[in-house]
PyMOL Python script that loads the backbone (N, CA, C, O; Angstrom):
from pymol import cmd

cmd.read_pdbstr("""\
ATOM      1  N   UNK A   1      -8.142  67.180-100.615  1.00  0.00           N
ATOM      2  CA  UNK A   1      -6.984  67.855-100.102  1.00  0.00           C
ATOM      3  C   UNK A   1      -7.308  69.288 -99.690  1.00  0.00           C
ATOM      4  O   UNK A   1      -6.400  69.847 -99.075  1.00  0.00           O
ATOM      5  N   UNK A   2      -7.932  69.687 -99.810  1.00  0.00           N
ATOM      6  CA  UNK A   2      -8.908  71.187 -99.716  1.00  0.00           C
ATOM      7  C   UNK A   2      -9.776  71.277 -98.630  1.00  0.00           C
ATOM      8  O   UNK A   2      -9.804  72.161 -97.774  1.00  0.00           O
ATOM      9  N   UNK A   3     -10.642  70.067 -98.758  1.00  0.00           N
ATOM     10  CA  UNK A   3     -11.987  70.189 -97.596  1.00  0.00           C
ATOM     11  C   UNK A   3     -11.902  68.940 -96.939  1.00  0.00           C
ATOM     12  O   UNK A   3     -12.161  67.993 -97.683  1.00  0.00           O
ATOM     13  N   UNK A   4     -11.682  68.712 -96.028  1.00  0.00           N
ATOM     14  CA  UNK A   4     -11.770  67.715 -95.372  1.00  0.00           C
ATOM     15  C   UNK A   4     -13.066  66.612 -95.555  1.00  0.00           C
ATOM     16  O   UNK A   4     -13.303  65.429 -95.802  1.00  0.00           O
ATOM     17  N   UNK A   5     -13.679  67.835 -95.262  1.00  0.00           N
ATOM     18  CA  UNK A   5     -15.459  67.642 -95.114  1.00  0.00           C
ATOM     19  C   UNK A   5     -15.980  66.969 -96.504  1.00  0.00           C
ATOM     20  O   UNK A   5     -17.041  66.348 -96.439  1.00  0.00           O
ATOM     21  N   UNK A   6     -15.459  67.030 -97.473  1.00  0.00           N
ATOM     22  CA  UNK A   6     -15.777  65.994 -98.950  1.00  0.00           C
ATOM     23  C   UNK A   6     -14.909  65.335 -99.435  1.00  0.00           C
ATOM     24  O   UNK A   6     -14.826  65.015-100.620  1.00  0.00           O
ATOM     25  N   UNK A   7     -13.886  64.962 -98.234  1.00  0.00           N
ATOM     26  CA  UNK A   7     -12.994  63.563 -98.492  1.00  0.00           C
ATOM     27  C   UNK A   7     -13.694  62.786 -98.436  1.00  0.00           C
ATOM     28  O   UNK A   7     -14.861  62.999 -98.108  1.00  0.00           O
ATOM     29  N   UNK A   8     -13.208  61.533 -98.753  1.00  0.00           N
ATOM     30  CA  UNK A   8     -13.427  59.961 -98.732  1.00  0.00           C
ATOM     31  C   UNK A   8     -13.038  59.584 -96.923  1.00  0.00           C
ATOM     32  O   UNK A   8     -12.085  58.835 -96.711  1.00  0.00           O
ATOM     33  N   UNK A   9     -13.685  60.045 -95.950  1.00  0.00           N
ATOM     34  CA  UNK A   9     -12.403  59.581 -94.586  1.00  0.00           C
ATOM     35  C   UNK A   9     -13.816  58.898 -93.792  1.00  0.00           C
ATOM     36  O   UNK A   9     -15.023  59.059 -93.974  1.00  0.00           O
ATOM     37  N   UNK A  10     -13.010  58.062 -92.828  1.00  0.00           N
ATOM     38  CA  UNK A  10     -13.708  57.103 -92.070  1.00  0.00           C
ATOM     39  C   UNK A  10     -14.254  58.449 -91.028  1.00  0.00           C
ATOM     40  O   UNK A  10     -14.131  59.673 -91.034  1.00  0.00           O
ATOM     41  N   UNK A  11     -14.903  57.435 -90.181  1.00  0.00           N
ATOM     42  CA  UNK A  11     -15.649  58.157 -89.210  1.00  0.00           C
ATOM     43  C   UNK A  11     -14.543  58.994 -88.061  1.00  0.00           C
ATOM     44  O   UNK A  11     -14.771  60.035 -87.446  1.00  0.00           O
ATOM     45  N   UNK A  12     -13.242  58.095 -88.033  1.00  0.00           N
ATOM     46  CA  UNK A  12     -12.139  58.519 -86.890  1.00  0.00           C
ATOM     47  C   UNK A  12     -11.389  59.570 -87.802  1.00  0.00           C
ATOM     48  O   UNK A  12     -11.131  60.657 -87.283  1.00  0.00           O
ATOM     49  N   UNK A  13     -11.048  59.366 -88.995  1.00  0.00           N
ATOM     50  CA  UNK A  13     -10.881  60.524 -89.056  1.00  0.00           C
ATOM     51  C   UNK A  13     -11.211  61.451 -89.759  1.00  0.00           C
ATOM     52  O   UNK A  13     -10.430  62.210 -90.333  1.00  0.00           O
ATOM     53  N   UNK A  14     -12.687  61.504 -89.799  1.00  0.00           N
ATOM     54  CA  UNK A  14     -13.468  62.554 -89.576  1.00  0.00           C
ATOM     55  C   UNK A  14     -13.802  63.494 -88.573  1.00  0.00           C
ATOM     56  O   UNK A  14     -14.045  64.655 -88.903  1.00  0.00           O
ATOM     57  N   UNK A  15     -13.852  63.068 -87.157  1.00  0.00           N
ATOM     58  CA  UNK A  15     -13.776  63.593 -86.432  1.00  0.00           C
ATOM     59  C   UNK A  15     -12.811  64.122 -85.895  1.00  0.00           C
ATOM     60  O   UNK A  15     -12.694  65.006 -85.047  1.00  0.00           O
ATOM     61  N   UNK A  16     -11.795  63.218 -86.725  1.00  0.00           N
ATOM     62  CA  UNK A  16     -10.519  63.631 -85.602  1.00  0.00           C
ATOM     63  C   UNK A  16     -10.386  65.582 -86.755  1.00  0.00           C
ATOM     64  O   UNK A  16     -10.222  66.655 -86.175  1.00  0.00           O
ATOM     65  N   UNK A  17     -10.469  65.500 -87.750  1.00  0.00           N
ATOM     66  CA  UNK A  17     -10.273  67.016 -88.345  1.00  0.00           C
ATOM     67  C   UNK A  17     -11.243  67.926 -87.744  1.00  0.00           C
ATOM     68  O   UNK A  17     -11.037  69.111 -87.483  1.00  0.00           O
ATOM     69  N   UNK A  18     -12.535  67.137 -87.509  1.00  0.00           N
ATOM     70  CA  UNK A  18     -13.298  68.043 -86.927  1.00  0.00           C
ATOM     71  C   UNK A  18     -13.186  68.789 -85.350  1.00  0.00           C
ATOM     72  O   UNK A  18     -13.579  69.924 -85.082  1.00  0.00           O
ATOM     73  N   UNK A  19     -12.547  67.827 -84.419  1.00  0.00           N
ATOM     74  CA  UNK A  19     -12.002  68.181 -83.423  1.00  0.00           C
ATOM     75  C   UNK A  19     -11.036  69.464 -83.524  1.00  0.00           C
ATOM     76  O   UNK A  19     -11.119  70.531 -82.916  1.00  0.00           O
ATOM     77  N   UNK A  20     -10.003  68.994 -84.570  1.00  0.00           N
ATOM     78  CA  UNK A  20      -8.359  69.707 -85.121  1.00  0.00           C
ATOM     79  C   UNK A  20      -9.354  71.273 -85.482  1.00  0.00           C
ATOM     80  O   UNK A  20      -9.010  72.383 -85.076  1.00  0.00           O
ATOM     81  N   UNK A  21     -10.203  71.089 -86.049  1.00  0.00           N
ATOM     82  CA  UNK A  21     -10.497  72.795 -86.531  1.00  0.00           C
ATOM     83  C   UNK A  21     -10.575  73.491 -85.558  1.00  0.00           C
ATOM     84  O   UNK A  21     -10.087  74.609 -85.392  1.00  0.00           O
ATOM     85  N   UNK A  22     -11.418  72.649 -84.602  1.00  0.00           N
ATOM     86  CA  UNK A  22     -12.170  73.506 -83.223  1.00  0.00           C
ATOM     87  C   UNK A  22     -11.172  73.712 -82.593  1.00  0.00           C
ATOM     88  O   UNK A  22     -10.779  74.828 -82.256  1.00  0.00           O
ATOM     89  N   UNK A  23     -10.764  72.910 -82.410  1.00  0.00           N
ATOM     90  CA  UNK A  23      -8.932  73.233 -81.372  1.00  0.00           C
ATOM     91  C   UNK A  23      -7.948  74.595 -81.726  1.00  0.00           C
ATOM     92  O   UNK A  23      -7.296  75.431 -81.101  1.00  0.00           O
ATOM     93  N   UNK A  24      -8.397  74.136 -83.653  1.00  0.00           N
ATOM     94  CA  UNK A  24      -7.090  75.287 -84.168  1.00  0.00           C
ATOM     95  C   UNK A  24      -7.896  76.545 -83.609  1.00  0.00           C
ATOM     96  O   UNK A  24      -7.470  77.320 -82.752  1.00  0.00           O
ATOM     97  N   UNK A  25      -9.710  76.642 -84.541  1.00  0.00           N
ATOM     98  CA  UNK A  25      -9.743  78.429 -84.871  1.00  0.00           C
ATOM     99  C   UNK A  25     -10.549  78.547 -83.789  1.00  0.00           C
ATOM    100  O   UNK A  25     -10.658  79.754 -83.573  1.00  0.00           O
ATOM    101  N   UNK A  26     -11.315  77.781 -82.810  1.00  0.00           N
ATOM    102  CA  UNK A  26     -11.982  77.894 -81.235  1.00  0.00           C
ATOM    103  C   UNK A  26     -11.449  76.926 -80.002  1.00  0.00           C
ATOM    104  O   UNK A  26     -12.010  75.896 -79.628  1.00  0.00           O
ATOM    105  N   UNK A  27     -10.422  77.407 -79.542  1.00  0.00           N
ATOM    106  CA  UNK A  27      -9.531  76.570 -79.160  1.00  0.00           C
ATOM    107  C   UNK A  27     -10.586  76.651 -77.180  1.00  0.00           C
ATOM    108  O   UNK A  27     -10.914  75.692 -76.481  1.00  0.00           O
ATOM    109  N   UNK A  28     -10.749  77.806 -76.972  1.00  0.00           N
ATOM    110  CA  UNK A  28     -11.857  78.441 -75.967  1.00  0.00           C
ATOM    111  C   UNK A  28     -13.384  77.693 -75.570  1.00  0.00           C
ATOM    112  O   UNK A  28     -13.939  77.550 -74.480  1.00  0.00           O
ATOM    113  N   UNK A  29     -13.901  77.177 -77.352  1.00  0.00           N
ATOM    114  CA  UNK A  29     -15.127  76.477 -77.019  1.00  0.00           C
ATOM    115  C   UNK A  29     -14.732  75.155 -77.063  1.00  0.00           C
ATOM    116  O   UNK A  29     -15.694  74.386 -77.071  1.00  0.00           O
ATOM    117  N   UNK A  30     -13.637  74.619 -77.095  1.00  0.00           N
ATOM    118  CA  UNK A  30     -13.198  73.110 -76.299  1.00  0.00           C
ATOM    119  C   UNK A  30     -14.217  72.612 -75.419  1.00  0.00           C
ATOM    120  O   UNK A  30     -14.284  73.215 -74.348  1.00  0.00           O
ATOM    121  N   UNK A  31     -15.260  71.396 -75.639  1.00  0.00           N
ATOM    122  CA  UNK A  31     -16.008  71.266 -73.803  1.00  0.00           C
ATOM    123  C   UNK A  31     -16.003  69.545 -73.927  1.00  0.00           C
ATOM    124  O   UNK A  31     -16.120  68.696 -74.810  1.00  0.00           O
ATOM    125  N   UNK A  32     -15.838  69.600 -72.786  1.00  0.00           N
ATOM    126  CA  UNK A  32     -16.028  67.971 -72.166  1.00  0.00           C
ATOM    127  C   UNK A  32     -16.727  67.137 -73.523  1.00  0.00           C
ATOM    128  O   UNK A  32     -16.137  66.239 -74.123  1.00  0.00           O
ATOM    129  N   UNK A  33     -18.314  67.710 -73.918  1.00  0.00           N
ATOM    130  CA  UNK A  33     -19.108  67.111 -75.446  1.00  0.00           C
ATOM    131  C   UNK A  33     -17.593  66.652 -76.508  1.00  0.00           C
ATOM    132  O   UNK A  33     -17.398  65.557 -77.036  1.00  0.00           O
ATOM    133  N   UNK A  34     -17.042  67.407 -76.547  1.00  0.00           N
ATOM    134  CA  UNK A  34     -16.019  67.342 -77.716  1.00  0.00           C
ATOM    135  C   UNK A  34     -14.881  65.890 -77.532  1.00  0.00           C
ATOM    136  O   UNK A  34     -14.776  65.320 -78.618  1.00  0.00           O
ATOM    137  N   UNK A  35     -14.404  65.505 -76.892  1.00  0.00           N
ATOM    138  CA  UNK A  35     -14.079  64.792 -75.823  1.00  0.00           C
ATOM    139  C   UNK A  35     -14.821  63.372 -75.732  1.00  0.00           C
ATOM    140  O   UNK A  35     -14.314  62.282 -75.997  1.00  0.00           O
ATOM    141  N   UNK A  36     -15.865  63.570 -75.388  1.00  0.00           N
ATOM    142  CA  UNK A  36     -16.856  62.481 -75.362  1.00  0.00           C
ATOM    143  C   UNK A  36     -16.992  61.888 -76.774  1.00  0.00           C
ATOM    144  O   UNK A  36     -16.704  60.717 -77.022  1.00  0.00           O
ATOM    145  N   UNK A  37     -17.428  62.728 -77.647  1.00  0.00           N
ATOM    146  CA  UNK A  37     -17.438  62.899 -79.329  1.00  0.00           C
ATOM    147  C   UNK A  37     -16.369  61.501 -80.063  1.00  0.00           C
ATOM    148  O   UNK A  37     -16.505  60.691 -80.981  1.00  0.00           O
ATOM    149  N   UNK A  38     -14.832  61.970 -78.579  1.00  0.00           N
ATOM    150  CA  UNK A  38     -14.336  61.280 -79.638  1.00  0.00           C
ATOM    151  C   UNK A  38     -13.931  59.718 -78.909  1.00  0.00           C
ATOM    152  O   UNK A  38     -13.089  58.963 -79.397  1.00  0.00           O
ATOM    153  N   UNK A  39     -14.428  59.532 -78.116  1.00  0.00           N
ATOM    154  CA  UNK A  39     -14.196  58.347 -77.111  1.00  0.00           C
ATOM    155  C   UNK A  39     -15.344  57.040 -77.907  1.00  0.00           C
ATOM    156  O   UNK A  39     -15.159  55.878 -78.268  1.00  0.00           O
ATOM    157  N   UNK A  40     -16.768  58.149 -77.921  1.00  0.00           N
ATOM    158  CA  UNK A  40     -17.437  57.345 -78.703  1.00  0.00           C
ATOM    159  C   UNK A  40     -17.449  57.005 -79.957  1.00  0.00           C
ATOM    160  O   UNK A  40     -18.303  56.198 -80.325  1.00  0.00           O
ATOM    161  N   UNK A  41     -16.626  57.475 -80.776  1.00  0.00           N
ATOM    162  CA  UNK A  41     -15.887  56.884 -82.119  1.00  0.00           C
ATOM    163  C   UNK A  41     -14.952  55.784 -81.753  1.00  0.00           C
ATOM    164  O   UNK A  41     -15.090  54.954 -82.652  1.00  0.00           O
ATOM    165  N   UNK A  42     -14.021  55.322 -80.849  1.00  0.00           N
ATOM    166  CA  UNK A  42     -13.346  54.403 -80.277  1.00  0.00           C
ATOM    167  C   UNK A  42     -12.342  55.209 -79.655  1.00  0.00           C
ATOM    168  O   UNK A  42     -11.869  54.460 -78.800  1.00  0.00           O
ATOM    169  N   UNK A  43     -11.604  56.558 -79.577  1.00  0.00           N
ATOM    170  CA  UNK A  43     -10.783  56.783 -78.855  1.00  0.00           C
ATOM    171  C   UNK A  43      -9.990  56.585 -77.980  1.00  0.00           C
ATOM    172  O   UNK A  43      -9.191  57.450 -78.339  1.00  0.00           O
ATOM    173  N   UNK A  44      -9.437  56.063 -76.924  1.00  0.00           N
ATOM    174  CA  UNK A  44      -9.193  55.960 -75.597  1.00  0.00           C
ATOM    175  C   UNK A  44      -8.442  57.407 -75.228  1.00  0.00           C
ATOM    176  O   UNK A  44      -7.834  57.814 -76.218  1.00  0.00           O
ATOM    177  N   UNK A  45      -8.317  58.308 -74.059  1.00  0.00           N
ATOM    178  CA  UNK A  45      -7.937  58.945 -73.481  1.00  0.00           C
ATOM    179  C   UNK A  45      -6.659  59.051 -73.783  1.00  0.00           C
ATOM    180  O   UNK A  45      -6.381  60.250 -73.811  1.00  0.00           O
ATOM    181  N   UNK A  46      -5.381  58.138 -74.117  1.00  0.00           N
ATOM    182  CA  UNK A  46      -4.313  58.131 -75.034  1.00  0.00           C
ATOM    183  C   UNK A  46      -4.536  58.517 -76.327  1.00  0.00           C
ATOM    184  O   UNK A  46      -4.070  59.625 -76.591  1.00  0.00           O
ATOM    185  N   UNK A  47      -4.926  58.127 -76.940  1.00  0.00           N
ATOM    186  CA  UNK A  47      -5.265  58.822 -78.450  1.00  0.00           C
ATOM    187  C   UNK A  47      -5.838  60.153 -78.362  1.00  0.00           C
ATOM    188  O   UNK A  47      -5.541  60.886 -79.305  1.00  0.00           O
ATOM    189  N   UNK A  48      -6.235  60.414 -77.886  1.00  0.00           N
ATOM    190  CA  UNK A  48      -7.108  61.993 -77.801  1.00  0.00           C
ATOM    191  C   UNK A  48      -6.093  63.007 -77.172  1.00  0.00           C
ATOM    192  O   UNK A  48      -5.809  64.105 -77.651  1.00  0.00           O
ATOM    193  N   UNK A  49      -5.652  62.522 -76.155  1.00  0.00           N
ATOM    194  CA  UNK A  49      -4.237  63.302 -75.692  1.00  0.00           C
ATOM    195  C   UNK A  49      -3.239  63.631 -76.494  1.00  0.00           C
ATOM    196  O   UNK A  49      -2.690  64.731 -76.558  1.00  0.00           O
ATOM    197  N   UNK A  50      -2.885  62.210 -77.409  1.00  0.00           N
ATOM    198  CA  UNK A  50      -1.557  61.966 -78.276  1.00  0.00           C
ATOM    199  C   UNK A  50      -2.424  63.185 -79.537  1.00  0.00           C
ATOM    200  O   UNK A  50      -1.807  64.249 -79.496  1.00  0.00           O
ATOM    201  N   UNK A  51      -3.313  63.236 -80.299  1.00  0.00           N
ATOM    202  CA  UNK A  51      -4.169  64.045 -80.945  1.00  0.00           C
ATOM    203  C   UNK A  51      -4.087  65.419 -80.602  1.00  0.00           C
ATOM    204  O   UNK A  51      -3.971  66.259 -81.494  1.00  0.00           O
ATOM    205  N   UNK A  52      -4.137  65.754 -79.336  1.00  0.00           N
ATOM    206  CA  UNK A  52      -3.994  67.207 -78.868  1.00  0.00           C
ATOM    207  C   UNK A  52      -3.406  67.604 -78.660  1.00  0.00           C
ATOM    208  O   UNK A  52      -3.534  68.809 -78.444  1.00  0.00           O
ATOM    209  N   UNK A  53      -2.058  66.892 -78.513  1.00  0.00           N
ATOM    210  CA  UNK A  53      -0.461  67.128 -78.626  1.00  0.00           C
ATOM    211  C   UNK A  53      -0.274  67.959 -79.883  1.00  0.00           C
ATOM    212  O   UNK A  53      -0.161  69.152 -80.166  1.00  0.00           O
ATOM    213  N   UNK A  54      -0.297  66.477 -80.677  1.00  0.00           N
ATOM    214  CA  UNK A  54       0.226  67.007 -82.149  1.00  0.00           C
ATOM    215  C   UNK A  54      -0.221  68.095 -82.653  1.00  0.00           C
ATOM    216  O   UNK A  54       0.548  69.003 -82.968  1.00  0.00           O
ATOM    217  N   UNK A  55      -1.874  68.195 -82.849  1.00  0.00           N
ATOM    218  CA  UNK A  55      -2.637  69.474 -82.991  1.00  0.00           C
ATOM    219  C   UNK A  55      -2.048  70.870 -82.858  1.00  0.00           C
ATOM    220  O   UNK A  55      -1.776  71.778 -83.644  1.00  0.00           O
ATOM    221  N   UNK A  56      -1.931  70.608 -81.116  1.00  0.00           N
ATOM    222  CA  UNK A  56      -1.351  72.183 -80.759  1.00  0.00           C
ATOM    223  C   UNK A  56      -0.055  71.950 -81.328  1.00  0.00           C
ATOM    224  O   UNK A  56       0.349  72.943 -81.932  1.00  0.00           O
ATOM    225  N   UNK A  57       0.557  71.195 -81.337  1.00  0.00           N
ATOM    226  CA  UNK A  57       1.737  71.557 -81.635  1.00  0.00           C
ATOM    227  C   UNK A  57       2.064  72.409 -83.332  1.00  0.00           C
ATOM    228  O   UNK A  57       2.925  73.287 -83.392  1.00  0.00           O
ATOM    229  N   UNK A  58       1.353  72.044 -84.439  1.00  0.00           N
ATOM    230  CA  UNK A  58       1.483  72.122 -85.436  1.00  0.00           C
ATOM    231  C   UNK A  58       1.513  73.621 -85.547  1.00  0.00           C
ATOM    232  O   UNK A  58       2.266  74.383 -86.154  1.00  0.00           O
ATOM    233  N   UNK A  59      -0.164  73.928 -84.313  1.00  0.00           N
ATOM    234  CA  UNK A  59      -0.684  75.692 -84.184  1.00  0.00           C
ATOM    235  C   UNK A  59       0.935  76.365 -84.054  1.00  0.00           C
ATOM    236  O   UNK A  59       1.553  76.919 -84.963  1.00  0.00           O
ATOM    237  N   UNK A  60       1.389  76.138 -82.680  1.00  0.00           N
ATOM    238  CA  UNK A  60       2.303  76.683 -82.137  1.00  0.00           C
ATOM    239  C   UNK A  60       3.380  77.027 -83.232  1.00  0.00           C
ATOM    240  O   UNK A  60       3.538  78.175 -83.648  1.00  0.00           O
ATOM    241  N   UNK A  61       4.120  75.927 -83.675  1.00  0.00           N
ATOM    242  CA  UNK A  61       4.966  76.141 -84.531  1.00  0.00           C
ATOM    243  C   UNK A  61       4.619  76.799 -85.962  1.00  0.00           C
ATOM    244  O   UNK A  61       5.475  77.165 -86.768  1.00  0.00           O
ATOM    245  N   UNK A  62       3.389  76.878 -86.126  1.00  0.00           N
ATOM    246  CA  UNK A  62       2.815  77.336 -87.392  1.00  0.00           C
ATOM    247  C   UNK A  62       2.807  78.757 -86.681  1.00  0.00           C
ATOM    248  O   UNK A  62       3.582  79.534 -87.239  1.00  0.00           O
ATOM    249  N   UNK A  63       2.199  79.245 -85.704  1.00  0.00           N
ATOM    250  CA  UNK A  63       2.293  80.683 -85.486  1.00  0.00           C
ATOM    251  C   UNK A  63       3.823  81.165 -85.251  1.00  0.00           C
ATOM    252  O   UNK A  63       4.259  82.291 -85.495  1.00  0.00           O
ATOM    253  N   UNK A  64       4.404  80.273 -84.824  1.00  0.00           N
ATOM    254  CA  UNK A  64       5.921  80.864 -84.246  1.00  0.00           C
ATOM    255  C   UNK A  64       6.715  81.418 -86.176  1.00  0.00           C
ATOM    256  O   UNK A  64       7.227  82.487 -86.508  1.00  0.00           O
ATOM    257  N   UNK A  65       6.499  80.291 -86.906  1.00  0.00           N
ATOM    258  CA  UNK A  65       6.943  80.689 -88.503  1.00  0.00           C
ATOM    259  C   UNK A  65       6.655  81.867 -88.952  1.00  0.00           C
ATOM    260  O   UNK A  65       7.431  82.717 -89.390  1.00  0.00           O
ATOM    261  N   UNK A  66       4.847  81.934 -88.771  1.00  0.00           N
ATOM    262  CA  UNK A  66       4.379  83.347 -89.361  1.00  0.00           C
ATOM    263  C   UNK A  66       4.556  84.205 -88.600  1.00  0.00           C
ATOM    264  O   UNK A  66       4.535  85.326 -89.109  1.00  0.00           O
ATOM    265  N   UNK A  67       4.814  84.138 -87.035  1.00  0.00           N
ATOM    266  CA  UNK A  67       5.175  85.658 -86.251  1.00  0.00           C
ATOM    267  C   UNK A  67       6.762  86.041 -86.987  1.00  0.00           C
ATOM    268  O   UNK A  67       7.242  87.175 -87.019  1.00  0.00           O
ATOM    269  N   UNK A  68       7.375  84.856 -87.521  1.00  0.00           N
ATOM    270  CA  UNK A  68       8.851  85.497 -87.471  1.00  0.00           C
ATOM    271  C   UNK A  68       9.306  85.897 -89.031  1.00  0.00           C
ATOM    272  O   UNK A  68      10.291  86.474 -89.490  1.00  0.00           O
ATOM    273  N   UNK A  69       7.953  85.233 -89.696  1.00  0.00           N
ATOM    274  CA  UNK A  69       8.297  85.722 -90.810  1.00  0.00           C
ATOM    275  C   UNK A  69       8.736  84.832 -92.355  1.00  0.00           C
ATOM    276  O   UNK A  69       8.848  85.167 -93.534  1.00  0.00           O
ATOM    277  N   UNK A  70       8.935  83.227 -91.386  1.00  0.00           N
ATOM    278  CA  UNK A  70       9.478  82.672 -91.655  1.00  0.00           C
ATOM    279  C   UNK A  70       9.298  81.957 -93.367  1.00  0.00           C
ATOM    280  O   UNK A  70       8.375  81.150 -93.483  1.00  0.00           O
ATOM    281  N   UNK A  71       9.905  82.166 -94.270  1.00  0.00           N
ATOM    282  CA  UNK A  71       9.453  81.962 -95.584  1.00  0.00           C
ATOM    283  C   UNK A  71       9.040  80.012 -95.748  1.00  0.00           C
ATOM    284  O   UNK A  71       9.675  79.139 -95.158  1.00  0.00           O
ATOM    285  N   UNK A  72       7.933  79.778 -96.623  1.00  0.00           N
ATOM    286  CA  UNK A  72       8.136  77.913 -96.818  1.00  0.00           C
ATOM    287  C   UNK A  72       9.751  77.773 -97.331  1.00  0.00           C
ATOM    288  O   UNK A  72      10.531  78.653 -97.694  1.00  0.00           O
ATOM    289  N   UNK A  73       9.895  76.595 -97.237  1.00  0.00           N
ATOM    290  CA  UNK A  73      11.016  75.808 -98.135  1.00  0.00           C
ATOM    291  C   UNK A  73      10.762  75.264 -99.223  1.00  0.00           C
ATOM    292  O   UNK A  73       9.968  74.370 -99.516  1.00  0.00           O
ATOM    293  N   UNK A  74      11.499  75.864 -99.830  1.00  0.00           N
ATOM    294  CA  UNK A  74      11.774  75.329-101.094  1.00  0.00           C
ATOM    295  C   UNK A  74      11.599  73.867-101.921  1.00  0.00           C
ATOM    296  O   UNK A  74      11.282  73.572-103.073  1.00  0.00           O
ATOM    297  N   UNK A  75      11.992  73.083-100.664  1.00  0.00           N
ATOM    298  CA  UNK A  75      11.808  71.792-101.366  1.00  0.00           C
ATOM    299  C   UNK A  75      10.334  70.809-101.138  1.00  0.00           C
ATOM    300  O   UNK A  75      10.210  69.695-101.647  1.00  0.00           O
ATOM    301  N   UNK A  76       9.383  71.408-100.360  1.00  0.00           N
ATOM    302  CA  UNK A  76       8.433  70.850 -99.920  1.00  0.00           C
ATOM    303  C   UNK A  76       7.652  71.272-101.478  1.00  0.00           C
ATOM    304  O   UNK A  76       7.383  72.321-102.064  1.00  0.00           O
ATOM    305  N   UNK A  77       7.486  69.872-101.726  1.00  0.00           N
ATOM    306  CA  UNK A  77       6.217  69.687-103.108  1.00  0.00           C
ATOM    307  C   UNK A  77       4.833  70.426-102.721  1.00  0.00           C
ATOM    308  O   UNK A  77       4.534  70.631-101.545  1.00  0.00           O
ATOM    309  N   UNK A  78       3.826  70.899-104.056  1.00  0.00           N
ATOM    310  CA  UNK A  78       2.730  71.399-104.019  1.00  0.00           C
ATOM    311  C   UNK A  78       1.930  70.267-103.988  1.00  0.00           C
ATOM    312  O   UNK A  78       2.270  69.245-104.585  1.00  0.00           O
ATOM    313  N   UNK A  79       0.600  70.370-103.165  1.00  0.00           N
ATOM    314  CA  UNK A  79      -0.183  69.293-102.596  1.00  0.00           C
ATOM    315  C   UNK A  79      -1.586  69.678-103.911  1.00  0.00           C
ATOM    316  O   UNK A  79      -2.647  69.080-104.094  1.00  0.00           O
ATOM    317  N   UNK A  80      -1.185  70.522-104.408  1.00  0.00           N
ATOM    318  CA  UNK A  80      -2.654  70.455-104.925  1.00  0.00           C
ATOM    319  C   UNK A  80      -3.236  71.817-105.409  1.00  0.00           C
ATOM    320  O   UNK A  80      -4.427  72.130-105.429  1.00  0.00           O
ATOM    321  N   UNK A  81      -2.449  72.368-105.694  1.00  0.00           N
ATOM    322  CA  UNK A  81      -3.039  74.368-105.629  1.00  0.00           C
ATOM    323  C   UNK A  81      -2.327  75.151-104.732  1.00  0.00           C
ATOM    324  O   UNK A  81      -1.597  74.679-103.861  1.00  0.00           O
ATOM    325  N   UNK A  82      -2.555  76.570-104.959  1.00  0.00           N
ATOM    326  CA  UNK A  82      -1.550  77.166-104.236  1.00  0.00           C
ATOM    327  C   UNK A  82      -1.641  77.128-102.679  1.00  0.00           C
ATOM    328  O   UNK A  82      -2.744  77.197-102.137  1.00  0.00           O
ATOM    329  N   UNK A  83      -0.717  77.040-102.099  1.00  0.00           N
ATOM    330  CA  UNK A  83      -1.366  77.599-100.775  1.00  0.00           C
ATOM    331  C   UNK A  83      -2.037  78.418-100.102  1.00  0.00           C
ATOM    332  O   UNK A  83      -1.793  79.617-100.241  1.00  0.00           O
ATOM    333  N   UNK A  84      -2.870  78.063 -99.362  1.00  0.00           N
ATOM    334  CA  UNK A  84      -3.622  79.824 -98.867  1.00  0.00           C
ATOM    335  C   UNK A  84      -3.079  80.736 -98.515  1.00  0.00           C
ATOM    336  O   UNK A  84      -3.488  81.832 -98.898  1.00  0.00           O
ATOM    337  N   UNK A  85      -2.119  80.663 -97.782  1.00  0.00           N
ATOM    338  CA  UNK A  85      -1.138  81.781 -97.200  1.00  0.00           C
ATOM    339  C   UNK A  85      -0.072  82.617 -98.464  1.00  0.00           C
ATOM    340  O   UNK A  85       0.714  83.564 -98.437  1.00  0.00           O
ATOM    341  N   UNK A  86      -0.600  81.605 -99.568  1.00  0.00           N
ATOM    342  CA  UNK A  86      -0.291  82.478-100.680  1.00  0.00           C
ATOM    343  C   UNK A  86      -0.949  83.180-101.762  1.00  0.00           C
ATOM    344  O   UNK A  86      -0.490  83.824-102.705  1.00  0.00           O
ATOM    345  N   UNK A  87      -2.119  82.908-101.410  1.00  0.00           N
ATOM    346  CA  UNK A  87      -3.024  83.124-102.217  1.00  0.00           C
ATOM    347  C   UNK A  87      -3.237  85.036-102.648  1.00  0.00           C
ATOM    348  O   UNK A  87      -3.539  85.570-103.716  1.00  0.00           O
ATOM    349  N   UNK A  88      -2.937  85.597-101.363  1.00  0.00           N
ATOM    350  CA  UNK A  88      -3.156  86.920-101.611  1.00  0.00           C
ATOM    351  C   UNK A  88      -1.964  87.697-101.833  1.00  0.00           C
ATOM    352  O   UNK A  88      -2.048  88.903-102.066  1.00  0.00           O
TER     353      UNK A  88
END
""", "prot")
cmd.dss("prot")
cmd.show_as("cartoon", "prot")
cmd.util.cbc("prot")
cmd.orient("prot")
């Protein structure tokens, strides 16, 4: 729940987090390789799209919360430790 990278996860979605990082914190070094990466895991061009949807979308709305300030809710359970954004 912490590291992706020493889960138990298949190869799809392994990559697929590994894609999700690059997207979130190097959204700039995106290249065609990345793309390819995930076609040859089984992808089709629908899934990778539907993937980069959701992705950005999570960014977007995750930055729109923290530009505004926006506190968590209350009722969303702890996954496992504190959150990072709470940590400090």
């Amino acid at each position: 729940m912490r590291d992706w990278r020493t889960a138990n996860l298949n190869a799809v979605d392994s990559a697929l987090c590994d894609y999700a990082e690059k997207l979130t914190l190097q959204p700039a070094n995106i290249t065609e390789s990345d793309i390819i990466t995930l076609r040859t895991i089984g992808l089709d061009d629908r899934a990778i799209h539907d993937a980069t949807q959701v992705i950005s979308y999570f960014n977007y709305i995750n930055r729109i919360a923290d530009g505004l300030g926006v506190e968590p809710e209350t009722f969303i359970r702890d996954w496992g430790g504190q959150r990072a954004d709470m940590e400090n």
